[in-house]
N, C-alpha and C positions, 0 to 999 in steps of 0.2 A: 316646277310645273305650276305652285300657286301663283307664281308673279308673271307668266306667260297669261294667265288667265285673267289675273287682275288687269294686266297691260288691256288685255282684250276687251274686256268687258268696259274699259274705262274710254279707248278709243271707239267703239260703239256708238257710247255716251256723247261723246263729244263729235264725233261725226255727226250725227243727228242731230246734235245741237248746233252744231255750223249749221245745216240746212237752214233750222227754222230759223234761227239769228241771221245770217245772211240775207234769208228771204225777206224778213222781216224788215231789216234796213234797206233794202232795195225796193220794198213796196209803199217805204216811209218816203226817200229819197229822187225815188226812181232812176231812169237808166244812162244817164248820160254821162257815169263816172262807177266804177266798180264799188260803190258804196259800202254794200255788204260784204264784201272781201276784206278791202280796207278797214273798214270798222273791228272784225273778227279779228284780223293780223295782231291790230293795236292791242284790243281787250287781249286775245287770248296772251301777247307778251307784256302786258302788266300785269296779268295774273299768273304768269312763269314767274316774273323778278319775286309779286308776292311769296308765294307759293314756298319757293325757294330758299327767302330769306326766314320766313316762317319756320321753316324744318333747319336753318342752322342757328338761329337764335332762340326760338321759343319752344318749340313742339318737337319731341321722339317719336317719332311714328315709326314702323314698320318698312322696310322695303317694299314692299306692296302695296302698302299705301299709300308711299311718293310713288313708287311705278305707276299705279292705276292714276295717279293726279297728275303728272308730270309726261308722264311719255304716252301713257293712256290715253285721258280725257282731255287735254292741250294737245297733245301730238293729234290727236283725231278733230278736235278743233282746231286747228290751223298747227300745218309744221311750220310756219315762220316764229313760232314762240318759242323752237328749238335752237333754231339758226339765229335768231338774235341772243339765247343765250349760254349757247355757244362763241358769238363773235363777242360779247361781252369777258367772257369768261378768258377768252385772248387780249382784251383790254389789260384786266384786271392782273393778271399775270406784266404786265408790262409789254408781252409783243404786240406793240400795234402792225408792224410790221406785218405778221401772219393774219393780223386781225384784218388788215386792210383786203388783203391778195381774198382772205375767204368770206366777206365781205362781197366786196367786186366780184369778184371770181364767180363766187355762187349766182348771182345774180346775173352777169352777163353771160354765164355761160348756160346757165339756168333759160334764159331766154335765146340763146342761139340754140339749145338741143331740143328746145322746142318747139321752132321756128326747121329746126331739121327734120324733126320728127312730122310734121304736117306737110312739110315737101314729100320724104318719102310714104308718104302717106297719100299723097297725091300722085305721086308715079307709080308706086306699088298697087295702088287697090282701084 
């Protein structure tokens, strides 16, 4: 239950903070390019690779600790800082093969279930 709660309170954290980082680069940049998205995605997966490499080289921490930092406060700051390391993680292993398909995969299909999902959403409702 602690680390349910940690996750919780950590993706909170980091939702909230996509908003105002998001907004923030979008009212730096303005609108003619996802600015604030893109910027989050970036930060929030260099601060996954830190983060990560931090708790296997230097720092014991808690399961809770990396839950609330990791899938918490980054998973709620942007899920693409899961999904890139995750598809690193298939690198690193040697499948690029798996790595490519989930890679591609997610992303193309990622943008066709949501491009379906606004169709039936336009017939449905």
């Amino acid at each position: 239950m602690q680390m349910v709660l940690a996750i919780a309170a950590g993706g909170a954290l980091g939702a909230v903070s996509r908003h105002y980082a998001a907004g923030y680069v979008f009212r730096a940049f303005g609108s003619s390019f996802p600015y604030g998205t893109f910027v989050v995605n970036v930060v929030g997966s260099l601060l996954m690779g830190l983060l990560i490499t931090a708790f296997a080289v230097k720092f014991q921490t808690s399961q809770e600790l990396r839950g609330f930092l990791t899938v918490g406060l980054l998973g709620g700051f942007t899920t693409f800082s899961t999904y890139s390391l995750e598809t690193a993680m298939l690198i690193e292993r040697g499948d690029w093969s798996s790595a490519a398909v989930y890679a591609f995969g997610s992303l193309a299909l990622g943008l066709a279930a949501l491009f379906i999902g606004i169709w039936l959403g336009r017939v449905l409702l």
